[in-house]
C-alpha positions, 0 to 999 in steps of 0.5 A, a space after each residue: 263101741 267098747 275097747 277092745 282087751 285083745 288090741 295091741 299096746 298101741 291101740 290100747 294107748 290110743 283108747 286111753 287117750 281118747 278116754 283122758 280127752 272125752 273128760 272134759 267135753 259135755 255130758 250130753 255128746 260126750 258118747 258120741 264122741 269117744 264112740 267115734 274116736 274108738 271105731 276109727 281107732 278099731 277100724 284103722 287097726 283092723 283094716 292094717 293087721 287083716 292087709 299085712 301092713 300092720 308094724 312100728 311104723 303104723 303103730 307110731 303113725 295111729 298113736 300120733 293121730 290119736 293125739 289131735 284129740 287133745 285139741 278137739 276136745 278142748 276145742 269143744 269144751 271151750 265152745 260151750 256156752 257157759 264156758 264161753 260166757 264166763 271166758 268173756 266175763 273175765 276177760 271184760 273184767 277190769 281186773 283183767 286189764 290191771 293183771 294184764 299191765 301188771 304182767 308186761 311190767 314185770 316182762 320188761 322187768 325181766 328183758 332189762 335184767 330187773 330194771 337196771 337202769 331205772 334202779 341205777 336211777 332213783 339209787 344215785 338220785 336218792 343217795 346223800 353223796 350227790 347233794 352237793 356235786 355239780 357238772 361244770 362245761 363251758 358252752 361259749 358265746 360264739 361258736 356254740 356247744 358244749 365243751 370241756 376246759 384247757 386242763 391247767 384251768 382245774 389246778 387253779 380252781 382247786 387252789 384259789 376257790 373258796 366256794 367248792 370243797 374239791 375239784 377234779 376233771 375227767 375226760 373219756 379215753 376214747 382211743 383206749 377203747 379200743 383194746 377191748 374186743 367184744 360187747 363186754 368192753 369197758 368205758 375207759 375214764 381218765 381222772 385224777 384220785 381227787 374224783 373220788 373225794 368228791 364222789 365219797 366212792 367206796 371200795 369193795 376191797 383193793 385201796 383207793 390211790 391218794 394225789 400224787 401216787 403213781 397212775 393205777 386202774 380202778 375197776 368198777 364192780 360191773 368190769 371186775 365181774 365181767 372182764 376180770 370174773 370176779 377174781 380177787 387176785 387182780 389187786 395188785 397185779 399189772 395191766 396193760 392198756 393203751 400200750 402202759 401198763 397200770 397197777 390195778 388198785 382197787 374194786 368199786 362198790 356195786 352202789 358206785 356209778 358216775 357217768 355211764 351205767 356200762 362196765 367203766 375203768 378209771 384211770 388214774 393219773 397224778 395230773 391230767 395234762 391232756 385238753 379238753 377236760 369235763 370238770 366235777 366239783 363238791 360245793 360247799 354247803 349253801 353255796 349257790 350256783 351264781 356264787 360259783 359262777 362268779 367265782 369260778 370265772 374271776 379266778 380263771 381271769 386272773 390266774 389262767 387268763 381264760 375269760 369265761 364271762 357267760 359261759 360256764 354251765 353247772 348243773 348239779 349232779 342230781 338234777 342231771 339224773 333226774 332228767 329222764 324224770 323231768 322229761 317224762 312228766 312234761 310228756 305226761 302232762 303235755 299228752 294228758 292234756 292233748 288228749 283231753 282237748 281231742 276226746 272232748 273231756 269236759 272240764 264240766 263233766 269232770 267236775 260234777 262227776 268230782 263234785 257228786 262223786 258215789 261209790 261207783 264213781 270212785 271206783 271208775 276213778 281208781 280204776 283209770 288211775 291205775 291202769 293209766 299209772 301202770 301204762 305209763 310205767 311201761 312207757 317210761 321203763 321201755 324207753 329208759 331201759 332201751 334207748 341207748 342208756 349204757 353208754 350214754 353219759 352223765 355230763 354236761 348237757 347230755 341227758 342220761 338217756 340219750 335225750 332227743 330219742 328218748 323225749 319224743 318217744 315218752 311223748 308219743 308213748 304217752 299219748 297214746 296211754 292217754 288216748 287208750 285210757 280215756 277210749 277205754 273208760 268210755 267204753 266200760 260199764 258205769 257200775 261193774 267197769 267191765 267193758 261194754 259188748 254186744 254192739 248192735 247198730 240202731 237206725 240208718 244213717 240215711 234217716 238220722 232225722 227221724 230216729 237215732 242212728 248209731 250204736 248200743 253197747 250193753 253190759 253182760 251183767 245187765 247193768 245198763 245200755 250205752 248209745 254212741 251216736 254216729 252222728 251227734 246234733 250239735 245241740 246235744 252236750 253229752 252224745 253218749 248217753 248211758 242208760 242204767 238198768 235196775 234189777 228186774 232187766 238182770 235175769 236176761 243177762 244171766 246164764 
C-alpha cells in the first residue's frame, strides 16, 4: 500500500519510520513487511478519525507503536543466515577473546580512577629515595606481635649508630582522626622533621620544618586538594587539630607517598615523647641488614638498657612495596601448576609441541600467553585496587594490601585463569584459534565397547574436527584426538 499524502503529520511520521527500518531487513521480504506496517498504520488512522476518537492523544500513542519497528527490523536482519554466520565467526575469533580482556583492563582502569594504587606501586618501587630505606619494629620473643618501640630509644640510635645515615620514628595519631567528619578525612601521622630527611621528600610550595622548630603540619598533595581544595593561602595559616592549633608549613609533591596511599597529614613535633613508636631509617650504603641488627641492639643495651637480642625485624622499604608483587607471583605459580597437574597437561606433550614447534604452533602459544597475561592483570589489579589499600599501612609486617584478603584472592583468582585458559585453548581450532562449535554427540554411552562415545566439536572455517571422548580407555594417552582437515572439506563450511 502506498503512503497516503492526505494523512496527518503523525501518521506521515510513522510511514517514515517504517521506511528508515525496511533498510536494513532482506530484499526478498522486505515488501512485505513495509506493506504490513503501512495497512496497520492506515487502518488504525482510519478506524479512529471515521469514530471521532481520532486527537493528540491517539496520535502520540501510534508514533509510539510505530516505533517497535525499530527492533523488529533489526531482529530480522540479525537473523539472516549470513549475518548470523559472520556474528559467530567474529565472536569464535580469537581476537574477540583479547579485545574482550583488553576491554575490561581498561573498565577496572576507569572504576579505580586510572589505577591509582597499582601506579603508587611501581612509581615508589621504582624511585632511587627508596634503595636504601629500611622499616625497623620489634616482634618480641614472648608474647609475639608486631610492635613499636619505647620513644627514647630512637635519640639514641640516631646519636651512637654508625651504620644509618638518619633515623626518624612515626606513630598514627588515631584519636586525632576523629576531628575529621566524612570520607575525605585524613590519616593523621605523628613525626619528627628528620622523616623527610630520609624520605628525600619534595615539596610542591610551602618549606619543610628543620629539627628543633616549632610543631607544624605538612599536608600531602591528595589532603591539600581535598580538605583544603587546592587553596595555596593555607601556607602560613593556623589549624586546629586535636584541640592545638599547628602552622601549616608546607604542601608535598604529588610523587611523595609513605605508609598509606589515603589523604595524610604529618604532624610534626620537635621529639616525639609519646610510646609506642614505628622506626624508618636511611642506611648507609653496603651496610647489611645483620650489621644493623647488631648494631642497633648493642647500642639500645648499652645506652637505654632495653635488651632486643632477636627481636628487631627490618624490612627495607622497597621490598615492603613489592609485597603484592611477590605475593601474587607465588599465587600465579602455585595456581599454574595446579591446574597443570588437574587438566593433565603433560610434560611430554608440551615439550614435543615445544620441541616441533610450526607456525600454527606459535601462534597457539602467544595466544595463550596473551590472554592468560591479560587475565592475570585483571586479577591482580582487581584485588590490589579494592581490598581495602587506602588505608592500609606500609610498616612493619603489614603488607600494602591488606595481606590475608589479598593472598587468598589472587590465589583463587588465579586458578581460575588458569583453568579458564587451558579449558579454553583445548577447545580452539589448532589452526585458526577460533573456538570449536557445532558440538554433535557420537555413539551411546550404553554401547562404548562397540563404537566411540563422546563429542565432535568442528571449526567453522573447516580446518579440522576434535573428538572429546565421554569415556577415555586408560590405555589411550591423548583422549582428545584432533583431526586436520585439508582443503577439499573447505567448501561445506563456506557461506
Amino acid at each position: 500500500m502506498q503512503p497516503d499524502g492526505r494523512a496527518p503529520l503523525s501518521v506521515r511520521f510513522c510511514q517514515t519510520i517504517v521506511q528508515a527500518a525496511a533498510e536494513i531487513i532482506p530484499l526478498e521480504s522486505r515488501a512485505a513487511w513495509q506493506n504490513r506496517w503501512f495497512i496497520d498504520i492506515h487502518r488504525r488512522w482510519t478506524f479512529l478519525r471515521h469514530s471521532g476518537f481520532w486527537n493528540k492523544h491517539e496520535a502520540l500513542l501510534l508514533c509510539l507503536y510505530c516505533l517497535h519497528a525499530i527492533p523488529e527490523s533489526l531482529r530480522m536482519f540479525l537473523w539472516q543466515d549470513a549475518v548470523r554466520s559472520r556474528a559467530l565467526r567474529v565472536l569464535r575469533s580469537p581476537w574477540t577473546c583479547i579485545g574482550f580482556l583488553s576491554a575490561c583492563l581498561v573498565v577496572v582502569a576507569v572504576l579505580t580512577g586510572g589505577l591509582g594504587a597499582t601506579r603508587a606501586l611501581l612509581r615508589a618501587s621504582s624511585g632511587a629515595a627508596t634503595d636504601r630505606v629500611l622499616f625497623i619494629w620489634r616482634h618480641p620473643v614472648i608474647g609475639g606481635g608486631d610492635r613499636g618501640f619505647p620513644s627514647d630509644v630512637v635519640p639514641g640510635w640516631a646519636r651512637n649508630s654508625q651504620e644509618l645515615e638518619q633515623v626518624a620514628p612515626f606513630q598514627i595519631a588515631r584519636s586525632a582522626r576523629s576531628n575529621f567528619h566524612g570520607a575525605s578525612a585524613p590519616l593523621a601521622i605523628q613525626t619528627e622533621a628528620s622523616l623527610f630527611s630520609v624520605l628525600h621528600a619534595r615539596v610542591a610550595f610551602g618549606k619543610l620544618p628543620y629539627a628543633g622548630q616549632d610543631d607544624a603540619i605538612i599536608l600531602d598533595w591528595k589532603t591539600w586538594k581535598t580538605l583544603f581544595r587546592s587553596n595555596r593561602n593555607v601556607i602560613g595559616s593556623l589549624f586546629e587539630f586535636d584541640g592545638r592549633k599547628y602552622l601549616i608549613a608546607a604542601v608535598l609533591s604529588p610523587e611523595f607517598s609513605f605508609i598509606s596511599r589515603c589523604p595524610a597529614i604529618y604532624l610534626v613535633q620537635k621529639q616525639i615523647t609519646a610510646s609506642p613508636v614505628m622506626v624508618v631509617a636511611r642506611v648507609k650504603p653496603s651496610v647489611s641488614n645483620a650489621q644493623v641488627d647488631r648494631e642497633l641492639t648493642k647500642i639500645a643495651e648499652d645506652d637505654c638498657y632495653y635488651f632486643y637480642s632477636g627481636q628487631l625485624r627490618i624490612r627495607s622499604f622497597r621490598t615492603s612495596l613489592l609485597t603484592p608483587f611477590l605475593f601474587f607471583t607465588i599465587a600465579a605459580l602455585v595456581s599454574a601448576l595446579l591446574s597443570a597437574v588437574v587438566l593433565k597437561v603433560r610434560p611430554r606433550t608440551v615439550f614435543l609441541a615445544w620441541k616441533y614447534a610450526d607456525k600454527s604452533s606459535v601462534r597457539r602459544a602467544i595466544f595463550i600467553t596473551v590472554k592468560t597475561g591479560l587475565a592475570l592483570a585483571i586479577v591482580f589489579t582487581v584485588g590490589l585496587e579494592w581490598s581495602r589499600s587506602e588505608t592500609s599501612l606500609l610498616f612493619a609486617s603489614k603488607d600494602p594490601a591488606n595481606g590475608p584478603f589479598l593472598v587468598w584472592f589472587y590465589v583463587a583468582g588465579a586458578m581460575a585463569v588458569f583453568f579458564w585458559a587451558i579449558a579454553d585453548q583445548r577447545l580452539r581450532c589448532r589452526q585458526c584459534l577460533r573456538s570449536l562449535g557445532f558440538p554433535v554427540r557420537i555413539g551411546t554411552p550404553g554401547s562404548f565397547f562397540l563404537t566411540w562415545s563422546g563429542t565432535e566439536l568442528i571449526c567453522l572455517e573447516g580446518h579440522g574436527v576434535l573428538h572429546v571422548p565421554l569415556l577415555a580407555p586408560s590405555w589411550d594417552e591423548e583422549s582428545e584426538h584432533w583431526i586436520s582437515l585439508d582443503d577439499s572439506w573447505r567448501s561445506l563450511f563456506t557461506s
